[in-house]
C-alpha positions as CSV (number, residue, x, y, z in Angstrom):
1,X,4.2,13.0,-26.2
2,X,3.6,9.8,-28.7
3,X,1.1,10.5,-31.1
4,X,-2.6,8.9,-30.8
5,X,-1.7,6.9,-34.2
6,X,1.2,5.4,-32.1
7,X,-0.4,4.9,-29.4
8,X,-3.5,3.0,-31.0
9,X,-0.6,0.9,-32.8
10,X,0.6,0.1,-29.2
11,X,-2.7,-0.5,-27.6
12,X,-3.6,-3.4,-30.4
13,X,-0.6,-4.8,-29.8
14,X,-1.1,-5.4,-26.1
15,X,-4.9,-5.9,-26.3
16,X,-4.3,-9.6,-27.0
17,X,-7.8,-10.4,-26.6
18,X,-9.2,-7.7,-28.9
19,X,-11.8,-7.0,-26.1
20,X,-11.2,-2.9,-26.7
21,X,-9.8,-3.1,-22.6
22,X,-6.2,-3.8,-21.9
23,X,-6.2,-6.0,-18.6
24,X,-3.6,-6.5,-15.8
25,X,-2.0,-10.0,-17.8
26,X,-1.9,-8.2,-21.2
27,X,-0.1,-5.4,-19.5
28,X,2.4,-7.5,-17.7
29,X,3.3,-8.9,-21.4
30,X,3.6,-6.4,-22.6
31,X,5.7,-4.7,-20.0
32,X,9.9,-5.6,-19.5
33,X,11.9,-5.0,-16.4
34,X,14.8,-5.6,-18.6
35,X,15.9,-8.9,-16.9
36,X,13.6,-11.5,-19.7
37,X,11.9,-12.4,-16.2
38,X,7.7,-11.3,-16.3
39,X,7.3,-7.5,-15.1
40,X,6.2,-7.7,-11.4
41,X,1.7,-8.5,-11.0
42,X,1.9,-6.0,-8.1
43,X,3.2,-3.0,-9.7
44,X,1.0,-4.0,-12.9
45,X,-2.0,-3.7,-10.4
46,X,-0.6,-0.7,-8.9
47,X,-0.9,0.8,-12.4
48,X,-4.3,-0.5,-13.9
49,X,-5.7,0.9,-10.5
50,X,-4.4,4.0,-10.6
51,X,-5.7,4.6,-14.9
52,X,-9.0,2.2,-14.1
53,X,-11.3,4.9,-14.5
54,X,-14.2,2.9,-14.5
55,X,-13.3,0.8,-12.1
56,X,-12.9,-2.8,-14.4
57,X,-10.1,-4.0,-13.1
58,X,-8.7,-2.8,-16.7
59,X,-7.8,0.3,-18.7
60,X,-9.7,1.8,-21.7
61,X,-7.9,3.6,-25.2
62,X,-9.0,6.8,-23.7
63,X,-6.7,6.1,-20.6
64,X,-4.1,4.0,-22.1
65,X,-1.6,7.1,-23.3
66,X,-1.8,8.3,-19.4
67,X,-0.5,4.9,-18.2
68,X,2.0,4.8,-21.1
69,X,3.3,8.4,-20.7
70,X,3.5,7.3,-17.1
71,X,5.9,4.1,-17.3
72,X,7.7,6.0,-19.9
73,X,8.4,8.6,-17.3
74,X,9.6,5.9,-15.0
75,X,11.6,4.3,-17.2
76,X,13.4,7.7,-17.7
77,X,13.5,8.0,-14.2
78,X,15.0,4.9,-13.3
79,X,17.7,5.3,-15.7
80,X,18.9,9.1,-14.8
81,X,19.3,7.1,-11.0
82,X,21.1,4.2,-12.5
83,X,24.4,5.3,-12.6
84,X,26.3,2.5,-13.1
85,X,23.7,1.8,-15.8
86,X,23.5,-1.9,-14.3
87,X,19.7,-2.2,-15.0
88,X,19.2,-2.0,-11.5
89,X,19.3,0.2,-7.9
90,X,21.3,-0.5,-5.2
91,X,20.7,1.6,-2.4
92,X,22.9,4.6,-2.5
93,X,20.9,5.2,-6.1
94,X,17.5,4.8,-4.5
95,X,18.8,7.2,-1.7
96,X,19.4,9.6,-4.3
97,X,16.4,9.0,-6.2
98,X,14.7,9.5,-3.1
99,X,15.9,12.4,-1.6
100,X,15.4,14.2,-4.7
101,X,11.7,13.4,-4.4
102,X,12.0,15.3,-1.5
103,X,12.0,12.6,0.8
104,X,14.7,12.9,4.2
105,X,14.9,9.0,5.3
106,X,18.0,7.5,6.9
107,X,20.0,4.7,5.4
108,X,18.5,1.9,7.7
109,X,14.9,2.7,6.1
110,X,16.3,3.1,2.6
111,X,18.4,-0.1,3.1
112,X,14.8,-2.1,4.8
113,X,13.4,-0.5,1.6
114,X,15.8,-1.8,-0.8
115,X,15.1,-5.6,1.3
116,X,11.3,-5.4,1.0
117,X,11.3,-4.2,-2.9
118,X,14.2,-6.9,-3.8
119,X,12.3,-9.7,-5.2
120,X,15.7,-11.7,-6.5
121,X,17.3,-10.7,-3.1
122,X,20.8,-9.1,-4.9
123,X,20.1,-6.1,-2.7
124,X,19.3,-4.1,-5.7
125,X,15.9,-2.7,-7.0
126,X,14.5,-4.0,-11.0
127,X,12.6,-1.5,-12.8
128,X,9.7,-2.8,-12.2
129,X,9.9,-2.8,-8.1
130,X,11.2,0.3,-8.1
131,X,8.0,1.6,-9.7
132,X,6.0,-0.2,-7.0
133,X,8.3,1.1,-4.1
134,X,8.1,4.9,-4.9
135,X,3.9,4.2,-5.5
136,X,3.9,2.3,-2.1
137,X,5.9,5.3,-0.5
138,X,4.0,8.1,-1.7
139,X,0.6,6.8,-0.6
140,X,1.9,6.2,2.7
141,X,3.2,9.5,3.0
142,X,0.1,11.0,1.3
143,X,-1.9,9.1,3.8
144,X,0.2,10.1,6.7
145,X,0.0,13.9,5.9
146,X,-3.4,14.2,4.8
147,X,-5.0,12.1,7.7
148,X,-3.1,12.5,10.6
149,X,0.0,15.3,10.4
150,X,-2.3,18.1,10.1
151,X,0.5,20.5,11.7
152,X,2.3,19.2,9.1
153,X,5.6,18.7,11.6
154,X,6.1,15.0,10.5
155,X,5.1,13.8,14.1
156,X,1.7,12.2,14.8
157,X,-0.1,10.3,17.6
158,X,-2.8,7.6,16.9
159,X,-4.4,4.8,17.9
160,X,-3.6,0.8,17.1
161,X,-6.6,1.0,14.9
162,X,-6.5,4.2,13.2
163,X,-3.0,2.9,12.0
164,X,-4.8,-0.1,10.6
165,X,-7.7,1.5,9.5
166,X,-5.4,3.9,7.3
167,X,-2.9,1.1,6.2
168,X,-5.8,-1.2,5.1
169,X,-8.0,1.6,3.4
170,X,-5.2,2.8,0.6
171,X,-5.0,0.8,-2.6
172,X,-1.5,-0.7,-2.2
């Protein structure tokens, strides 16, 4: 865990406009995908959302070594399924990563993943989007178990609207 004194050093750094609050832009500075192109505005709202305790639209001190502890943990992720160390994830790797999230999907969903989260359109997965795709994923599945799969068998039956009503009601 990075010491507070590190972590204040870091959070000055990326508070640009001294206003005590780090917001979605300063984070996206701050942040690298590893390709000199800027780390992608959805995942960066993905995050401040998810350590926006009070609901700014940006994240205090006191939540700041949360988000950082988080993207490092990513970082660490997305390297131990890098293989080939290419800075990237093709599908096989994001297969991999996947299933050993415990997720069971077949290769035309992981490949239509790897298509959706592909920004340059390589067929491989930046840091930054693969951070976004497993966020997107879990709330989905969160959202599908907790709602509707009650029996927990992975099957459910609902209505045009409840679908919509779900999708449109998660912060993704």
């Amino acid at each position: 865990m990075a010491s507070r004194e590190f972590l204040w050093d870091v959070f000055q750094r990326v508070d640009r406009d001294r206003s005590g609050y780090i917001s979605a832009d300063e984070l996206q500075l701050a942040l690298s995908n590893g390709t000199w192109t800027p780390f992608n505005p959805e995942t960066v709202r993905l995050m401040i959302g998810m350590f926006d305790k009070e609901s700014r639209g940006t994240v205090s001190f006191e939540d700041f070594g949360a988000l950082w502890k988080y993207v490092t943990d990513w970082q660490n992720c997305f390297r131990s399924f890098d293989r080939d160390n290419s800075g990237n994830i093709d599908q096989s790797e994001l297969k991999m990563a996947l299933t050993s999230f415990g997720y069971r999907l077949s290769d035309h969903l992981v490949n239509m993943m790897v298509r959706k989260f592909d920004r340059l359109g390589k067929g491989t997965i930046l840091f930054d989007d693969f951070i976004q795709c497993c966020i997107v994923l879990h709330t989905l599945t969160s959202a599908f178990r907790h709602r509707y799969d009650t029996d927990q068998d992975g099957v459910i039956t609902i209505h045009y609207e409840q679908f919509l009503s779900m999708v449109f009601s998660l912060k993704i």
